[in-house]
C-alpha positions in Angstrom: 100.6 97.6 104.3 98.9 94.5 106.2 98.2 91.2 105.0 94.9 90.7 104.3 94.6 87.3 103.9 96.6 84.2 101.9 97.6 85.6 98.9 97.0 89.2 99.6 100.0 91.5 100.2 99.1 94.9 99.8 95.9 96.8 99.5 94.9 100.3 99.3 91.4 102.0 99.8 89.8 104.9 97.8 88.7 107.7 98.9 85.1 106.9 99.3 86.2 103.0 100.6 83.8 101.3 98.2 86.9 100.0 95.9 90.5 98.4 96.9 93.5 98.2 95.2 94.8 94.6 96.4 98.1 93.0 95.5 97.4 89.5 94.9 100.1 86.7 93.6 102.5 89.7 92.4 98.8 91.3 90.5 97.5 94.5 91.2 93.6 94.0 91.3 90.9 96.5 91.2 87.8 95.3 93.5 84.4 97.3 93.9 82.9 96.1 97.3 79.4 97.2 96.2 78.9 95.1 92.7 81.9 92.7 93.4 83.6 93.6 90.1 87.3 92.4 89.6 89.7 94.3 87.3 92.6 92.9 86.9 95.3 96.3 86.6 98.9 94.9 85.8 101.9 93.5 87.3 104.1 96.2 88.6 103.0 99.4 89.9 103.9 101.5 87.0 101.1 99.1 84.9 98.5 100.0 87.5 98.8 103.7 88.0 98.2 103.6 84.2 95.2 101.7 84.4 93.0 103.3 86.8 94.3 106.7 84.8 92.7 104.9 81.8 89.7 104.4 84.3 89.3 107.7 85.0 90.0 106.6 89.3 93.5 106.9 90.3 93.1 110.6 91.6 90.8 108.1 94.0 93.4 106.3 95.5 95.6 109.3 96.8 97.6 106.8 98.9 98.7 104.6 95.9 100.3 107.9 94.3 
């Protein structure tokens, strides 16, 4: 995945692009481009897949599967 800027290591887009799944500082970070909300989803990848399942969005981000 590309670098997105300082800080940023990862990122994956959802389906309908309007939220990001961004690696920040060893976080993985929900962000909704539309109302700007930040969700902070865990530290390894394991810990995020189980949020956004608790969110009701990971069949969103078929790339992060």
């Amino acid at each position: 995945m590309p670098v997105v800027g300082p800080g940023f290591t990862s990122f994956w887009y959802s389906e309908d692009m309007e939220e990001q799944v961004v690696v920040s500082d060893g976080q993985f970070i929900l962000l909704n481009s539309n109302t700007r909300r930040v969700e902070r989803l865990g530290d390894t990848i394991e810990e995020a897949k189980d949020a956004l399942k608790l969110l009701g969005k990971f069949e969103a981000f078929p790339d992060f599967q």
